[in-house]
mmCIF file of the N, C-alpha and C atoms, coordinates in Angstrom:
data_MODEL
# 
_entry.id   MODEL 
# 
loop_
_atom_site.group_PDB 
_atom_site.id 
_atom_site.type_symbol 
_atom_site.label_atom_id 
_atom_site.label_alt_id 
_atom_site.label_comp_id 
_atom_site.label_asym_id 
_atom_site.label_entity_id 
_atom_site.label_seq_id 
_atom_site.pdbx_PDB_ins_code 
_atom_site.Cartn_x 
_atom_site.Cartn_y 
_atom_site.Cartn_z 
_atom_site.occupancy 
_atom_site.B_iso_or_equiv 
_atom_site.pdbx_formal_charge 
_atom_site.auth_seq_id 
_atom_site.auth_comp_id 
_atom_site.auth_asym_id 
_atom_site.auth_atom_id 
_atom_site.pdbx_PDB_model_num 
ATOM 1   N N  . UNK A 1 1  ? -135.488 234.617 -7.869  1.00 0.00 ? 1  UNK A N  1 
ATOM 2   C CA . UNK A 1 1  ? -134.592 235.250 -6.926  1.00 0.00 ? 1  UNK A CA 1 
ATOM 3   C C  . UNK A 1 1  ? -134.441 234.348 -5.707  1.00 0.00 ? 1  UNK A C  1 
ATOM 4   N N  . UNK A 1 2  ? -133.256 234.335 -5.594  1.00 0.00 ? 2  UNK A N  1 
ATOM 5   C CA . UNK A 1 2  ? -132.757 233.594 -3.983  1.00 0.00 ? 2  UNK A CA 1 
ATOM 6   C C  . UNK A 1 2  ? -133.706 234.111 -3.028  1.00 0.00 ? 2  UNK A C  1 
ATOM 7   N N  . UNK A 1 3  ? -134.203 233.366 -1.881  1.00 0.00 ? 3  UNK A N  1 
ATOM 8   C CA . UNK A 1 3  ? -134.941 233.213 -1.051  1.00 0.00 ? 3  UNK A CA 1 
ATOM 9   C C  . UNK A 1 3  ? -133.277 233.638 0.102   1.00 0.00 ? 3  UNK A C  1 
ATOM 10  N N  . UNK A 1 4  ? -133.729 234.297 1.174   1.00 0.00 ? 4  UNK A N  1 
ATOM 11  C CA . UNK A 1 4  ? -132.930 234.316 2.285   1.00 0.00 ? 4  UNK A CA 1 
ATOM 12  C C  . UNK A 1 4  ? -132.707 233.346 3.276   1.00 0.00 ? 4  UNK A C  1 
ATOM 13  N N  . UNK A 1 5  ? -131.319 232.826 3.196   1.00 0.00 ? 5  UNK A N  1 
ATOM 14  C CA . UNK A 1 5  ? -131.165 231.698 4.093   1.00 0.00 ? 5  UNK A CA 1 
ATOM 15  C C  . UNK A 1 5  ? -131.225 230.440 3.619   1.00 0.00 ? 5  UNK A C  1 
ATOM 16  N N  . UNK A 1 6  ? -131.039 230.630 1.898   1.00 0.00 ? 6  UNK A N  1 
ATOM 17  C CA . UNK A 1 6  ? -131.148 228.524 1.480   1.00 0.00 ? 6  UNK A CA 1 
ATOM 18  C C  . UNK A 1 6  ? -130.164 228.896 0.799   1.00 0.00 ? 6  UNK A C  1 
ATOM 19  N N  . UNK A 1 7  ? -129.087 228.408 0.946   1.00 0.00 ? 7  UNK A N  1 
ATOM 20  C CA . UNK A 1 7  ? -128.354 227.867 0.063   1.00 0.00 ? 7  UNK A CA 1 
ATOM 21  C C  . UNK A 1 7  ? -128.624 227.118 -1.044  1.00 0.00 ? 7  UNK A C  1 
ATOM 22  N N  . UNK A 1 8  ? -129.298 226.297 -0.854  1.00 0.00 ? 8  UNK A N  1 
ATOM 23  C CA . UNK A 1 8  ? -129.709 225.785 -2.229  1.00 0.00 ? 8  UNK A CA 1 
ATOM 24  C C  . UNK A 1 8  ? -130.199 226.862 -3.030  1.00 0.00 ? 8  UNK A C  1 
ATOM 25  N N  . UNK A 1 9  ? -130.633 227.699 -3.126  1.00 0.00 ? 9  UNK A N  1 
ATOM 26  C CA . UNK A 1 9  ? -130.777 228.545 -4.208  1.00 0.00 ? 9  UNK A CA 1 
ATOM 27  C C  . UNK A 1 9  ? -129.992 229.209 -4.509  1.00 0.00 ? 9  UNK A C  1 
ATOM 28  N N  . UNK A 1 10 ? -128.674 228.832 -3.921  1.00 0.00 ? 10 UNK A N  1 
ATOM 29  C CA . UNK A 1 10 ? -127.783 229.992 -4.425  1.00 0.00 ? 10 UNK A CA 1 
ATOM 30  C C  . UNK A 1 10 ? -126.539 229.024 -4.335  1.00 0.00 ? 10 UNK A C  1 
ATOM 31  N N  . UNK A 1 11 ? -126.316 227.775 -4.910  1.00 0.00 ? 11 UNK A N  1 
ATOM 32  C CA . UNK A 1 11 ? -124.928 226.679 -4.649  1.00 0.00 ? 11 UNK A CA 1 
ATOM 33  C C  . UNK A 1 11 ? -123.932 227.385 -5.121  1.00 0.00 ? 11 UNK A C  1 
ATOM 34  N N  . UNK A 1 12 ? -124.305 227.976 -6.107  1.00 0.00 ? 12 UNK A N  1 
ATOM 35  C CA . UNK A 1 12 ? -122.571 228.849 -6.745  1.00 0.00 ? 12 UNK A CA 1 
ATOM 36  C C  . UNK A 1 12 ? -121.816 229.346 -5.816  1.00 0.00 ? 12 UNK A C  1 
ATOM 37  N N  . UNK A 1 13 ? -122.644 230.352 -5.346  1.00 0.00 ? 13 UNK A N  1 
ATOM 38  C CA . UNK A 1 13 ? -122.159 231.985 -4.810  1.00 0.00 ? 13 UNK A CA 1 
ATOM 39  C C  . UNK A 1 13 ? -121.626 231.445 -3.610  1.00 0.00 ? 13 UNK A C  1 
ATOM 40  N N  . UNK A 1 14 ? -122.533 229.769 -2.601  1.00 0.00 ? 14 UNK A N  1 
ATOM 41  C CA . UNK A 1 14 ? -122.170 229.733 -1.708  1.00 0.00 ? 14 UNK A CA 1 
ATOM 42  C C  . UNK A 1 14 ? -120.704 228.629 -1.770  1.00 0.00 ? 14 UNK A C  1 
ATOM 43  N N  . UNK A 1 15 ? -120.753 227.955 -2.485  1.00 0.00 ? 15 UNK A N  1 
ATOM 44  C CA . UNK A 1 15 ? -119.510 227.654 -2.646  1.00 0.00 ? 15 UNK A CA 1 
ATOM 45  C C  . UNK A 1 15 ? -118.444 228.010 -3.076  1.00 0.00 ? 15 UNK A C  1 
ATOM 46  N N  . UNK A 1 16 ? -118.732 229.646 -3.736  1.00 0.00 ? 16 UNK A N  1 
ATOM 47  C CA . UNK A 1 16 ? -117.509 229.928 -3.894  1.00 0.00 ? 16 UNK A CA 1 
ATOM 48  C C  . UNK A 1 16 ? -117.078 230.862 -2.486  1.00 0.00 ? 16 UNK A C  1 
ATOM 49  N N  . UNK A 1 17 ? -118.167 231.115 -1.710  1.00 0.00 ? 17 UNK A N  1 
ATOM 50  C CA . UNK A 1 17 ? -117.420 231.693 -0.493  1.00 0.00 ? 17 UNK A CA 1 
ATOM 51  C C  . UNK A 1 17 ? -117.177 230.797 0.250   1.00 0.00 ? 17 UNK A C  1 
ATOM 52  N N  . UNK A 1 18 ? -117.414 229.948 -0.031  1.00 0.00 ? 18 UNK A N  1 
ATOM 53  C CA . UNK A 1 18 ? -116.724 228.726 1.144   1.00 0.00 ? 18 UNK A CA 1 
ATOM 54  C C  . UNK A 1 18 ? -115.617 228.449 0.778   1.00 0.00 ? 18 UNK A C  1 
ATOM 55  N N  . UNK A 1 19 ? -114.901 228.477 -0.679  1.00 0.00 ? 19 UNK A N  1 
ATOM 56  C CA . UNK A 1 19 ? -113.804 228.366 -1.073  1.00 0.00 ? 19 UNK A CA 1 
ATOM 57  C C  . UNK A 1 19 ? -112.786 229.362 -0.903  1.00 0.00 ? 19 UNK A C  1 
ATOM 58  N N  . UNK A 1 20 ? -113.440 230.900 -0.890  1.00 0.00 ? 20 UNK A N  1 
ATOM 59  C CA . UNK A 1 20 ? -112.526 232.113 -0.603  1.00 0.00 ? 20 UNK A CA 1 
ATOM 60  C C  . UNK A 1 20 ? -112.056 231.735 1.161   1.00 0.00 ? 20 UNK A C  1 
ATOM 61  N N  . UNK A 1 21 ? -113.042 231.457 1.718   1.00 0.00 ? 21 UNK A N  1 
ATOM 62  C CA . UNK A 1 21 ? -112.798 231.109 3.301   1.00 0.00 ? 21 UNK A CA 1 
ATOM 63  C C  . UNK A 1 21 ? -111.610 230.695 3.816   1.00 0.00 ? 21 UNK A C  1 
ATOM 64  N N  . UNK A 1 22 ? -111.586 229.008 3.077   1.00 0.00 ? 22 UNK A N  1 
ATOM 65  C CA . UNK A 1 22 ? -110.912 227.820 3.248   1.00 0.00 ? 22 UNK A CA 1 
ATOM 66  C C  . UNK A 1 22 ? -109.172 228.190 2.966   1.00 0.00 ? 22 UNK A C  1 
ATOM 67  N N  . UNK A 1 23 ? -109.344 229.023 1.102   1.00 0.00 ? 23 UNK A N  1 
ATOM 68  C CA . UNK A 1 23 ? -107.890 229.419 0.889   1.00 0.00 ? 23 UNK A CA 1 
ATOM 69  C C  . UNK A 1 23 ? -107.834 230.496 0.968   1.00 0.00 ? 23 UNK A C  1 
ATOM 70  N N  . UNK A 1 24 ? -108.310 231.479 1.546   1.00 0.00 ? 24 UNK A N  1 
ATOM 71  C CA . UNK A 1 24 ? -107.577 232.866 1.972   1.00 0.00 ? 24 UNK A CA 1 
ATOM 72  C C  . UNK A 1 24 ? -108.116 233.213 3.671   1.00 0.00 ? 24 UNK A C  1 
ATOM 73  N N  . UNK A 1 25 ? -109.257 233.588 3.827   1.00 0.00 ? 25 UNK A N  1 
ATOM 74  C CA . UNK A 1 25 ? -109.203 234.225 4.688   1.00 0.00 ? 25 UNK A CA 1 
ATOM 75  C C  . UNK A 1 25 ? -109.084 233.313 6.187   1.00 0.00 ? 25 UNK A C  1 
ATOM 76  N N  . UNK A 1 26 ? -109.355 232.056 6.129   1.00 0.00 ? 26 UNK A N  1 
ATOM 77  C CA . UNK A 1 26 ? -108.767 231.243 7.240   1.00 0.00 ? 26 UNK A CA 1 
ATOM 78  C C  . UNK A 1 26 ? -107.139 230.917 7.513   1.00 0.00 ? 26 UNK A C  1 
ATOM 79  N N  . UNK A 1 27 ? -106.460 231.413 6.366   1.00 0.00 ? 27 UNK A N  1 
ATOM 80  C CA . UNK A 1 27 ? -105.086 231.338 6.456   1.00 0.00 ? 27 UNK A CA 1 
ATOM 81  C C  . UNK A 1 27 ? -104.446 232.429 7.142   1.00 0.00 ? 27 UNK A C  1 
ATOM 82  N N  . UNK A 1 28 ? -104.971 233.460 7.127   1.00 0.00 ? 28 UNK A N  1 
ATOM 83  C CA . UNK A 1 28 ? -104.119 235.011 7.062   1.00 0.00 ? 28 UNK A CA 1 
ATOM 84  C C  . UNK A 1 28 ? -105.015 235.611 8.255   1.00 0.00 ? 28 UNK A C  1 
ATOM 85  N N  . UNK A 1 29 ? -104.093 236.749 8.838   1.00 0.00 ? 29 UNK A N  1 
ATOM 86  C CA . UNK A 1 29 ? -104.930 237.441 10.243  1.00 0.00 ? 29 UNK A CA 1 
ATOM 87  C C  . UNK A 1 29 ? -104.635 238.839 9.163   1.00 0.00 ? 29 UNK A C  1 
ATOM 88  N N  . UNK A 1 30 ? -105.976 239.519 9.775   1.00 0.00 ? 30 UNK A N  1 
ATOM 89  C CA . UNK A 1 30 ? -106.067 241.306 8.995   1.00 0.00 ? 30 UNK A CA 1 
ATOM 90  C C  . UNK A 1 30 ? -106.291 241.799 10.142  1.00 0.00 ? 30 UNK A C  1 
ATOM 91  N N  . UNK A 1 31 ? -105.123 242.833 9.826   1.00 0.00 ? 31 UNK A N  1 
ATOM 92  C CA . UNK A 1 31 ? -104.965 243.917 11.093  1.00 0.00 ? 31 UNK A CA 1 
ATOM 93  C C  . UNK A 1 31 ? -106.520 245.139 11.202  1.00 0.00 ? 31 UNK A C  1 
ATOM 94  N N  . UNK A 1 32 ? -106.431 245.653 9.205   1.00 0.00 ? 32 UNK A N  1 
ATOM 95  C CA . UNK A 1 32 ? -107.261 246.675 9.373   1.00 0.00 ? 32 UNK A CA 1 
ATOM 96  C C  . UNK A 1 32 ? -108.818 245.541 8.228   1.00 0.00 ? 32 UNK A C  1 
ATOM 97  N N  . UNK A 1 33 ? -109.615 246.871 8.232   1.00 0.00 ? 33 UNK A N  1 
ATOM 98  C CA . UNK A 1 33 ? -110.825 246.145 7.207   1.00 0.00 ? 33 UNK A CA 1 
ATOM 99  C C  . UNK A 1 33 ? -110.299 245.781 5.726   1.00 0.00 ? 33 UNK A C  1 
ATOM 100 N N  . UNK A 1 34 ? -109.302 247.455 5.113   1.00 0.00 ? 34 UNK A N  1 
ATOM 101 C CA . UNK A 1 34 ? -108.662 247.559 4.157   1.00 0.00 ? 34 UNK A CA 1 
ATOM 102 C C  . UNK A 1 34 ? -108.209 246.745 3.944   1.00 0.00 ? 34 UNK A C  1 
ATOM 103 N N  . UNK A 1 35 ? -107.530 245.872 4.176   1.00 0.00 ? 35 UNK A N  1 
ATOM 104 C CA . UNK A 1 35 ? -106.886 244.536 3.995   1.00 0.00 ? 35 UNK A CA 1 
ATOM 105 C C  . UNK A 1 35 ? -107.334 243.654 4.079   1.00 0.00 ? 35 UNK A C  1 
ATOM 106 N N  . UNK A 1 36 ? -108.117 243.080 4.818   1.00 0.00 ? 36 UNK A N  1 
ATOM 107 C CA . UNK A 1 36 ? -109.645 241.935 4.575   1.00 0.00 ? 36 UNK A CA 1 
ATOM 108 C C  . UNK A 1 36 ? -109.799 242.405 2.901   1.00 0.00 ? 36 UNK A C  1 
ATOM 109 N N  . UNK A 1 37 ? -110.386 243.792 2.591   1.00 0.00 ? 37 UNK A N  1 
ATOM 110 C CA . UNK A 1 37 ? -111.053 244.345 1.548   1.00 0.00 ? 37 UNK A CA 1 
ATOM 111 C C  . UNK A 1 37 ? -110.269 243.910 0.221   1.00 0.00 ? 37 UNK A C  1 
ATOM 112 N N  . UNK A 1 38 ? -108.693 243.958 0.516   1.00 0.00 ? 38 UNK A N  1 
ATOM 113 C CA . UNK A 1 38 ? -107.927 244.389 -0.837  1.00 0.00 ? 38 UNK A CA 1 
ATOM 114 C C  . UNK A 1 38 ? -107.820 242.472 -0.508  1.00 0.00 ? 38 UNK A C  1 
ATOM 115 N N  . UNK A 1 39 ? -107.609 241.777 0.097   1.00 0.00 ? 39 UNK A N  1 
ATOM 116 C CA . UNK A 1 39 ? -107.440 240.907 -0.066  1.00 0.00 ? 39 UNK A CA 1 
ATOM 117 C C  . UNK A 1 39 ? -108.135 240.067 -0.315  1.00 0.00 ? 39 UNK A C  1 
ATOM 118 N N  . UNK A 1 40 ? -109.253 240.172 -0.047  1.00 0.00 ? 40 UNK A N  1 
ATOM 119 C CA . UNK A 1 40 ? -111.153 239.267 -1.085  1.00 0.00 ? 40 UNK A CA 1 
ATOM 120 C C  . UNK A 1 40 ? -110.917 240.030 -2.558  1.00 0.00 ? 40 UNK A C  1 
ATOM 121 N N  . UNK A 1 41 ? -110.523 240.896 -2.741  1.00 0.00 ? 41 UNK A N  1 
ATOM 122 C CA . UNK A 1 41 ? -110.128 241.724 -3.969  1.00 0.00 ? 41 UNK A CA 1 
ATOM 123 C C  . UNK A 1 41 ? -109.742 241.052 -5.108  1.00 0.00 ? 41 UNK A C  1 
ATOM 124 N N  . UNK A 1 42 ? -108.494 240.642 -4.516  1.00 0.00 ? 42 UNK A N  1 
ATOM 125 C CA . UNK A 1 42 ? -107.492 239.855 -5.215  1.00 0.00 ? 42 UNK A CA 1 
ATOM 126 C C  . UNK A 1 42 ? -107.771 238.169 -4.955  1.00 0.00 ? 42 UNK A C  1 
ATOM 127 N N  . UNK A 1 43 ? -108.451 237.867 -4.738  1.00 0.00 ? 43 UNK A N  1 
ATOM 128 C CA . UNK A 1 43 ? -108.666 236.430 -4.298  1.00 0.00 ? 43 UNK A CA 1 
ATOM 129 C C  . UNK A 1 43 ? -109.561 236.312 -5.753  1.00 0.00 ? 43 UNK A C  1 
ATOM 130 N N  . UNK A 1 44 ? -110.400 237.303 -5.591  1.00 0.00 ? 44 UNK A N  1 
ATOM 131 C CA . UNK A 1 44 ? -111.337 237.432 -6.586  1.00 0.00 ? 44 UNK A CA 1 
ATOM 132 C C  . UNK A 1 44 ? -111.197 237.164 -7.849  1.00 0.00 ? 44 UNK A C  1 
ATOM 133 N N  . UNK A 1 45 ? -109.980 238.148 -8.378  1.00 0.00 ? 45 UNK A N  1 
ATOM 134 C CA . UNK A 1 45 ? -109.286 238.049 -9.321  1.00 0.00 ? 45 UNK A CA 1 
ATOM 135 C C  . UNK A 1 45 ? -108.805 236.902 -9.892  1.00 0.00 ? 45 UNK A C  1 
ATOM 136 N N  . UNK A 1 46 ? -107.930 236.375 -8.971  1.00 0.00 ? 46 UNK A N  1 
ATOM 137 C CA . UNK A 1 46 ? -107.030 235.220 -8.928  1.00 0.00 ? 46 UNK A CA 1 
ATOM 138 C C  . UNK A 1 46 ? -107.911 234.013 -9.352  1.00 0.00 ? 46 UNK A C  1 
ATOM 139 N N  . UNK A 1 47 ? -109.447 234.032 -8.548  1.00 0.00 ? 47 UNK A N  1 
ATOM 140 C CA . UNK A 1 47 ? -109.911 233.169 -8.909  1.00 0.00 ? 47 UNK A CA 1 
ATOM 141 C C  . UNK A 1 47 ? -110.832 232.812 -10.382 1.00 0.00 ? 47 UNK A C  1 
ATOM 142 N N  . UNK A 1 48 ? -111.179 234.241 -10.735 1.00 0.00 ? 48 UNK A N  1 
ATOM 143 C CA . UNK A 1 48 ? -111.591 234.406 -12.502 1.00 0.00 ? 48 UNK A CA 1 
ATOM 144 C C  . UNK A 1 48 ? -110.389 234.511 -13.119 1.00 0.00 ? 48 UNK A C  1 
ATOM 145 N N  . UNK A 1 49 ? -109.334 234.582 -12.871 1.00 0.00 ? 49 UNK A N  1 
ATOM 146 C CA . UNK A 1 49 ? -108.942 234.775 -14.389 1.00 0.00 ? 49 UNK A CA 1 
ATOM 147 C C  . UNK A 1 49 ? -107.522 233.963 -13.926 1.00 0.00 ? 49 UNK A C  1 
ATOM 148 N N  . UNK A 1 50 ? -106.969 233.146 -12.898 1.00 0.00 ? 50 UNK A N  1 
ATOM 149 C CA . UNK A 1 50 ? -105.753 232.625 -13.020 1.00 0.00 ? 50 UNK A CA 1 
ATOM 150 C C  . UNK A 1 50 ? -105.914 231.063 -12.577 1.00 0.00 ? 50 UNK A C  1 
ATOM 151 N N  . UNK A 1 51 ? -107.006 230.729 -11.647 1.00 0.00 ? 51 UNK A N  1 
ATOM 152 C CA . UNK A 1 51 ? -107.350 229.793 -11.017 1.00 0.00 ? 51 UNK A CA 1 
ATOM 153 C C  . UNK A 1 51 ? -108.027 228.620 -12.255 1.00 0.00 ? 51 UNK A C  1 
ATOM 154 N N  . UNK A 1 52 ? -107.271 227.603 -12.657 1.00 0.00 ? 52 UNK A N  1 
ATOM 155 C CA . UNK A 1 52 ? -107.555 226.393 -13.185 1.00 0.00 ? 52 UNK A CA 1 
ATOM 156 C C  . UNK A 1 52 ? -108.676 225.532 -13.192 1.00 0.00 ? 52 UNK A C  1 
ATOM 157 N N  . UNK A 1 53 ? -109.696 225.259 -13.789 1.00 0.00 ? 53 UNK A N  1 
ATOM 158 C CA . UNK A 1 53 ? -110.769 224.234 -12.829 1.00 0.00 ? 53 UNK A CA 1 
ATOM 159 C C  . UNK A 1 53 ? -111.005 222.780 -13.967 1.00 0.00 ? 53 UNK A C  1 
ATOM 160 N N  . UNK A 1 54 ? -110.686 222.389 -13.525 1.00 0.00 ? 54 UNK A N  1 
ATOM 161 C CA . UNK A 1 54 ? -110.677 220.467 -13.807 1.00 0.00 ? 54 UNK A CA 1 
ATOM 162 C C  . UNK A 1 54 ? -112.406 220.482 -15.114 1.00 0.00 ? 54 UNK A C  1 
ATOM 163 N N  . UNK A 1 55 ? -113.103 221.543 -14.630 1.00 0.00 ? 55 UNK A N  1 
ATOM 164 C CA . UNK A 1 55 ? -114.550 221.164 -14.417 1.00 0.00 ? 55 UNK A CA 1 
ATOM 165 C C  . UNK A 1 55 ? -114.731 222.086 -16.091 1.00 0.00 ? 55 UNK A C  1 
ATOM 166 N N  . UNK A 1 56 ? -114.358 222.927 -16.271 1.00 0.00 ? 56 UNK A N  1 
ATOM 167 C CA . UNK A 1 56 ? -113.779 223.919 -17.259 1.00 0.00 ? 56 UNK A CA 1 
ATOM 168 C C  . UNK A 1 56 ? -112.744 223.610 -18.219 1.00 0.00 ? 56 UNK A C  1 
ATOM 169 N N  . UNK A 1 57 ? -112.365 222.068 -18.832 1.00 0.00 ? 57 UNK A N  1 
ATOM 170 C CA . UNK A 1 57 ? -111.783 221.863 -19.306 1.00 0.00 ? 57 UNK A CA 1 
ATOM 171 C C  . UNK A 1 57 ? -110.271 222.494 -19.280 1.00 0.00 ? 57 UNK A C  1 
ATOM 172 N N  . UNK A 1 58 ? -109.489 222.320 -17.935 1.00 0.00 ? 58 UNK A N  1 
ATOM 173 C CA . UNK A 1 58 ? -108.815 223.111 -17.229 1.00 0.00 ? 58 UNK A CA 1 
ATOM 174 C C  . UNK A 1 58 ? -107.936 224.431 -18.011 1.00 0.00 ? 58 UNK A C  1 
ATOM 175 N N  . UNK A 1 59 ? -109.836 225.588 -18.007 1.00 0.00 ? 59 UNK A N  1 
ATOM 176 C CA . UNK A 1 59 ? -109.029 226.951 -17.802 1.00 0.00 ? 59 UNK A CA 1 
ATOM 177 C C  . UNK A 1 59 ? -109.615 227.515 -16.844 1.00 0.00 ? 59 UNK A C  1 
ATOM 178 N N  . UNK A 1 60 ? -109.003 228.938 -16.788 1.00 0.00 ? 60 UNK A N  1 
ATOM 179 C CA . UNK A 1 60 ? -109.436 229.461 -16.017 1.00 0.00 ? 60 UNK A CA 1 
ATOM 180 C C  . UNK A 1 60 ? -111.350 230.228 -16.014 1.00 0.00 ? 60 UNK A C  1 
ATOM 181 N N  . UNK A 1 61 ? -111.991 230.455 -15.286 1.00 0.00 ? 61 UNK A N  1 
ATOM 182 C CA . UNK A 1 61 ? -113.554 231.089 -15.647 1.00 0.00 ? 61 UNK A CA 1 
ATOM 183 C C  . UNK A 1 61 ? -113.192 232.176 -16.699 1.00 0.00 ? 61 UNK A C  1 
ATOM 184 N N  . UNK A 1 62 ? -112.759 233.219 -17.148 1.00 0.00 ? 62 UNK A N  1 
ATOM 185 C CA . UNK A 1 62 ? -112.331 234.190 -17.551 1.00 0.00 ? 62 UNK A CA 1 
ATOM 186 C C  . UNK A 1 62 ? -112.306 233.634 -19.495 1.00 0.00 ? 62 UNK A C  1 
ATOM 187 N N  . UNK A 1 63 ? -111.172 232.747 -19.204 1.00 0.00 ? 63 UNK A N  1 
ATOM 188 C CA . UNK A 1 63 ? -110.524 232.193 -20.768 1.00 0.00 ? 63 UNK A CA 1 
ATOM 189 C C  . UNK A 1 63 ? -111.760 231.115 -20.966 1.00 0.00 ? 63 UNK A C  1 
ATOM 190 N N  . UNK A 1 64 ? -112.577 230.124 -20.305 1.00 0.00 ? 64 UNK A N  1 
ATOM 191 C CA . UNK A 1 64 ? -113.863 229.367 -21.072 1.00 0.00 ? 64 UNK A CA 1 
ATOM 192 C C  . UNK A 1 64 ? -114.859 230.117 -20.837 1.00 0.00 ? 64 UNK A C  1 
ATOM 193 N N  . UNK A 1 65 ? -115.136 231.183 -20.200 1.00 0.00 ? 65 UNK A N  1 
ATOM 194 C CA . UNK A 1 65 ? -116.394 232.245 -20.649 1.00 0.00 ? 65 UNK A CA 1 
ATOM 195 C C  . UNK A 1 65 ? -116.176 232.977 -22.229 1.00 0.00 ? 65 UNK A C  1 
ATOM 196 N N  . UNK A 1 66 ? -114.550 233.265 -22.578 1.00 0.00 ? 66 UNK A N  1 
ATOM 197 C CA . UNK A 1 66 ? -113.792 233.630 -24.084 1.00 0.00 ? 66 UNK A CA 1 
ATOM 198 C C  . UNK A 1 66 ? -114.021 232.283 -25.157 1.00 0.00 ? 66 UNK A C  1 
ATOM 199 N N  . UNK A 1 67 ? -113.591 231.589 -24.539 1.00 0.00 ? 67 UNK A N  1 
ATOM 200 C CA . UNK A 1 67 ? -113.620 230.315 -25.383 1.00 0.00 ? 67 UNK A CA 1 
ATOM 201 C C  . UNK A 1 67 ? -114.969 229.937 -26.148 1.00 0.00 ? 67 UNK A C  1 
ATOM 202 N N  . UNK A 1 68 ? -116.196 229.855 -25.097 1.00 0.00 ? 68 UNK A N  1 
ATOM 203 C CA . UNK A 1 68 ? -117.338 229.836 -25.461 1.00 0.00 ? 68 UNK A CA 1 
ATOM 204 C C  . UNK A 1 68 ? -118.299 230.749 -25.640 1.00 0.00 ? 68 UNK A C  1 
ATOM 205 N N  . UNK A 1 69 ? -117.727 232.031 -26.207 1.00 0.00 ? 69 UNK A N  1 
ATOM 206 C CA . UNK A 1 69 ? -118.357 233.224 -27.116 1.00 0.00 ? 69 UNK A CA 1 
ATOM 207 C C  . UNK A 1 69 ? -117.656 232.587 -28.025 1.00 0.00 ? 69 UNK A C  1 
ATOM 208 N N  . UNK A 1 70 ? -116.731 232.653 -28.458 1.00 0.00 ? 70 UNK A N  1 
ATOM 209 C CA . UNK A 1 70 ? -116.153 232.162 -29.713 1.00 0.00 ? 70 UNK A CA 1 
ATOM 210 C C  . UNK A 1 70 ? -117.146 231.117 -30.207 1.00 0.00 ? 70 UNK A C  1 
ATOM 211 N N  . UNK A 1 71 ? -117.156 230.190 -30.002 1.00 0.00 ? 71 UNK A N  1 
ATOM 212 C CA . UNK A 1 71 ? -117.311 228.821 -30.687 1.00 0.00 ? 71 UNK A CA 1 
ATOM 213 C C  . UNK A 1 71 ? -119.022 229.242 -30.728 1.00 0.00 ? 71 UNK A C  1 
# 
């Protein structure tokens, strides 16, 4: 279990919030929480199942988590 406060034990999780940061929520101002909320929501989404990765033999997390049950 992750220790509190190292990133290194946790490189995924923290790079992928550094990535939600960078392309959503540093772009956009939220009036209410609801909208912060619905909009990490959909970032979320976007990023399992539509978002491309070079690293994933470019699919999305969603379709090579499918890919590799199959095989």
């Amino acid at each position: 279990m992750s220790r509190v406060g190292r990133c290194i034990d946790n490189r995924p999780m923290e790079a992928f919030w550094d990535t939600l940061k960078s392309k959503m929520y540093y772009l956009r101002k939220f009036s209410t929480f609801e909208d912060l909320e619905q909009a990490i929501d959909g970032y979320i989404k976007f990023y399992n199942t539509k978002r491309l990765q070079k690293k994933l033999k470019g699919m999305a997390p969603i379709d090579y988590r499918r890919h590799t049950l199959v095989a």
